[in-house]
C-alpha positions in Angstrom: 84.0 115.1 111.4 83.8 112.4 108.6 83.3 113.2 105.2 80.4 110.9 103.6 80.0 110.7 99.8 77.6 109.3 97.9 78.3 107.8 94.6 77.4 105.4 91.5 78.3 105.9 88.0 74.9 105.5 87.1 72.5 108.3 87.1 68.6 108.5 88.5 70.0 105.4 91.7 68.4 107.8 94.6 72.6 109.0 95.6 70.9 112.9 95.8 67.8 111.7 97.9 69.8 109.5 99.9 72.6 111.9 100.8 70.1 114.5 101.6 67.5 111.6 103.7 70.8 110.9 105.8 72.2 114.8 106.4 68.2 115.3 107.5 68.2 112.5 110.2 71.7 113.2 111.2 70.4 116.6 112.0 67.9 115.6 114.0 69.5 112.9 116.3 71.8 116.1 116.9 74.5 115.7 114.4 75.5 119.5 113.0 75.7 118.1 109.5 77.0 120.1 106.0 75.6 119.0 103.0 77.9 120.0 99.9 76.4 119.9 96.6 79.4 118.6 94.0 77.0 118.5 91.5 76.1 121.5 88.6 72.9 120.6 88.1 72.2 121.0 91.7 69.5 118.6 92.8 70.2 118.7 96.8 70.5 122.5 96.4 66.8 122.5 95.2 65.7 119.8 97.8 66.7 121.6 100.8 65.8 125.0 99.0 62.0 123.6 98.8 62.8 121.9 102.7 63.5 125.6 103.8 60.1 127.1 102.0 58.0 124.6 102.9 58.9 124.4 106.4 59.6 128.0 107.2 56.9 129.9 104.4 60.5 131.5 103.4 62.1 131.4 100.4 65.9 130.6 101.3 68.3 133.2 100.4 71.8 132.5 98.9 74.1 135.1 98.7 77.1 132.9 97.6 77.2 130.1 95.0 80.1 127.3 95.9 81.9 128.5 92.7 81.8 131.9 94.4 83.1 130.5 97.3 85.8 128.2 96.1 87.4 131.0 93.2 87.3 133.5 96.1 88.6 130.9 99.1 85.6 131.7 101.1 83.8 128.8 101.8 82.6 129.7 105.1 80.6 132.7 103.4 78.6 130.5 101.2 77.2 128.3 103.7 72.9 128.2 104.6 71.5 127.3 107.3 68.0 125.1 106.5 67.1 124.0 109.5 68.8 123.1 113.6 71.9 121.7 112.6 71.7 121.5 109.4 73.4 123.7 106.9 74.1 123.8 103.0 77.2 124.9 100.7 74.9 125.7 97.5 75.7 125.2 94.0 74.3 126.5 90.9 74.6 126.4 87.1 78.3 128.7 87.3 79.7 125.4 89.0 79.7 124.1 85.6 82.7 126.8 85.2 85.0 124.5 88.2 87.0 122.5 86.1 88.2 125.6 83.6 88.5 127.8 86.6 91.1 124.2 88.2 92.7 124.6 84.6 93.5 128.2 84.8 94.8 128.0 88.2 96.8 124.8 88.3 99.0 124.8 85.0 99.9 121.1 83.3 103.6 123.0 83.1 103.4 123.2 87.6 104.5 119.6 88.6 101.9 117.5 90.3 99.1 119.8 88.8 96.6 116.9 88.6 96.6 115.8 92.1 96.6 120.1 93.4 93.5 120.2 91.0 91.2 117.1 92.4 92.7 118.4 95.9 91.5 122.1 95.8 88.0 121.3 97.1 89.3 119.0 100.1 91.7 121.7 100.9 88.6 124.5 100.9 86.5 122.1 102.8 89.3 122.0 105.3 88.9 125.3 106.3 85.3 124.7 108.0 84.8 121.3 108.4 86.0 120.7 111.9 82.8 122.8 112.5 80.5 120.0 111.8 80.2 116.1 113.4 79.4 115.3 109.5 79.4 116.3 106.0 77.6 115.1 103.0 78.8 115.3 99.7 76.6 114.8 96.7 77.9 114.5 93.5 77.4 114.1 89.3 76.9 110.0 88.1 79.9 111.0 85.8 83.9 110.2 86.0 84.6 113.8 86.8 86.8 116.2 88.0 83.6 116.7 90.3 83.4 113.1 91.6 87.5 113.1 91.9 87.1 116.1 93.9 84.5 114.6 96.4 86.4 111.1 96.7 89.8 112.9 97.4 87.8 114.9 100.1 86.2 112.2 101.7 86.6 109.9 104.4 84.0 107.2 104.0 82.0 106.3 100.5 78.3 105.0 100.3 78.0 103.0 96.9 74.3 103.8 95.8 72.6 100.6 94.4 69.6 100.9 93.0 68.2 97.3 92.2 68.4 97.4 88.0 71.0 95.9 86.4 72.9 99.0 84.7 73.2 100.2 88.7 74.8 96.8 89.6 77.3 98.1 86.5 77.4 101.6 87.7 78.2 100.5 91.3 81.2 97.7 90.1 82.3 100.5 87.6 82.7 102.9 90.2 84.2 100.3 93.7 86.9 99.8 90.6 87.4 103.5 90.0 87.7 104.0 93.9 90.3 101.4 93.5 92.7 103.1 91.3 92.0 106.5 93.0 93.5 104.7 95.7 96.4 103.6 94.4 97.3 106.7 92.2 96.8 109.6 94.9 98.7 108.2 98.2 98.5 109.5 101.0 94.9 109.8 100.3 93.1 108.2 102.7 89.2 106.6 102.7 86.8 104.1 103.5 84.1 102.5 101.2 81.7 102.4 103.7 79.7 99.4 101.3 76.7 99.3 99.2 73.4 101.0 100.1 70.8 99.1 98.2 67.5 101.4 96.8 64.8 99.0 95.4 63.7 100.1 92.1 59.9 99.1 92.4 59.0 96.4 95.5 59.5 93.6 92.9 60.7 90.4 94.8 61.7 88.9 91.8 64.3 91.4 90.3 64.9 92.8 93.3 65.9 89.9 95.3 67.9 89.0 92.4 70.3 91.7 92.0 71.0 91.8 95.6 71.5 88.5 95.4 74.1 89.6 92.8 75.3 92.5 94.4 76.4 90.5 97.3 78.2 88.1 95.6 80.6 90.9 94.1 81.1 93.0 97.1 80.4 90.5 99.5 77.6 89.8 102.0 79.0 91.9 104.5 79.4 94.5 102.7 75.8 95.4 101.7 74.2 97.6 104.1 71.3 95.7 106.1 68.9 98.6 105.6 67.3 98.4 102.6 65.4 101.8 101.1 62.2 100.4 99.2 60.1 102.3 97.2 58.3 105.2 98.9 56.4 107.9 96.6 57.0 110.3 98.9 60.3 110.4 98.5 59.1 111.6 95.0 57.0 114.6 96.8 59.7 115.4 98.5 61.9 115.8 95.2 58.8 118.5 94.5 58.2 120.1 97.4 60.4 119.7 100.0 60.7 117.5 102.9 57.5 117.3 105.1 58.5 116.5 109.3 55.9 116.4 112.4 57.7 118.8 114.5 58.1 121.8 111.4 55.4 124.9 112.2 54.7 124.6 109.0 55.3 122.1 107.1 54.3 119.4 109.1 53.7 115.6 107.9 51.4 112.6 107.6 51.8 108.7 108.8 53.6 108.5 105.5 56.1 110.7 106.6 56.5 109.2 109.7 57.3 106.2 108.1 59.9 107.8 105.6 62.0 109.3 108.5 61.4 106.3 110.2 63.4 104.3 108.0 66.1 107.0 107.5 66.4 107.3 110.8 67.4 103.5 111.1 69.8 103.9 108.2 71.4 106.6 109.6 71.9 104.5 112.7 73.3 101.8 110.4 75.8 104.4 109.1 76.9 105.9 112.5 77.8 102.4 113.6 79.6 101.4 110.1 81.3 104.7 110.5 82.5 103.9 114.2 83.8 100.6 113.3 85.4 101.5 110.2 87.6 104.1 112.2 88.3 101.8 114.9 90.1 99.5 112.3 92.7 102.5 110.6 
């Protein structure tokens, strides 16, 4: 049950469309898949949300935020279904409360407090994740107790590269952060799983050229061979949900089928990245 996060410290790079885009095809190649939404302003919550309504004519009912859920240690409570295996732990604006409720709970006079704070999610997550084959987390483009939280949880990181050059910044800003989180918080244990490239808009020129870039600092190898061009319905989907041939209701075009087309070979490119890097711990 590998824990996926994906990160860059630079906001508006696709990490929330992408996270959800890969939870969606895992689901459907028969993956149960969690998606966990580390983020306050709670962008994948409102994606799946509008997934649920648009592809059930329901509007999707949640009982328990995940600041609920964590202050009251009942994770499992919290948690939606959206559609055949796959499920969502919600957040909403009270998440923004998380690191005052760590503060109150773990005391800078308790020794290690730091380490029992950015721990308390993974501990939570613990409780229910040997439920699922995968889980997503989605997080803030911030250095956060949000983001340490998700990186202390996970098992394998997905640097989001959108092809601009403040992303390229973003993405070595945050393979450095990883680095020290590392090195600081032993026994912790993860993978970066490399550098998902998102192309800002087709251009061969600027594209090519901070991939060219990008590979050069992580390495050729490291750079996943799926690329995720520009697709405005990726924007629809921000709106209204995401569209699929085989929902009742809220059934798709060609475009569509070519979205989850090319999610569907990402994800494939992920699985295999995934089996690989566990073969070499």
């Amino acid at each position: 049950m590998p824990v996926l996060v994906y990160a860059n410290f630079k906001g508006g790079v696709g990490k929330t469309t992408n996270s959800v885009m890969t939870a969606y095809q895992l689901a459907k190649n028969g993956y149960k898949t969690l998606v966990c939404d580390l983020d306050p302003q709670a962008n994948a919550t409102q994606l799946l949300s509008r997934t649920y309504k648009r592809q059930t004519k329901k509007d999707l009912q949640i009982d328990e935020t995940m600041m609920v859920a964590l202050s009251e240690q009942t994770i499992d409570k919290a948690i939606v279904k959206i559609i055949d295996n796959l499920y969502l732990l919600p957040s909403d604006d009270d998440f923004t409360e998380y690191p005052k409720f760590l503060e109150r709970k773990f005391l800078p006079t308790k020794e290690g407090y730091e380490e029992k704070r950015i721990g308390y999610f993974s501990s939570q997550l613990s409780k229910v994740k040997d439920d699922y084959d995968y889980v997503i987390v989605d997080v803030p483009p911030t250095l956060s107790i949000f983001t340490d939280s998700a990186v202390y949880a996970s098992d394998d990181i997905i640097i989001v590269l959108q092809t601009q050059q403040q992303s390229l910044y973003g993405a070595i800003g945050f393979f450095n952060y990883l680095q020290r989180t590392y090195d600081e918080y032993q026994p912790v244990d993860f993978d970066i799983l490399e550098v998902l490239p998102v192309l800002l808009e087709n251009r061969a020129g600027l594209d090519s050229q901070i991939l060219q870039d990008a590979r050069k600092v992580f390495g050729k190898d490291k750079v996943f061979k799926n690329i995720i061009k520009h697709m405005q319905r990726l924007k629809r989907y921000g709106r209204e949900g995401i569209a699929d041939k085989d929902s009742e209701f809220g059934k798709g075009d060609f475009h569509d089928i070519r979205v989850h087309y090319v999610y569907n070979q990402l994800t494939k490119e992920i699985l295999d990245r995934v089996k690989k890097a566990s073969e070499q711990d």
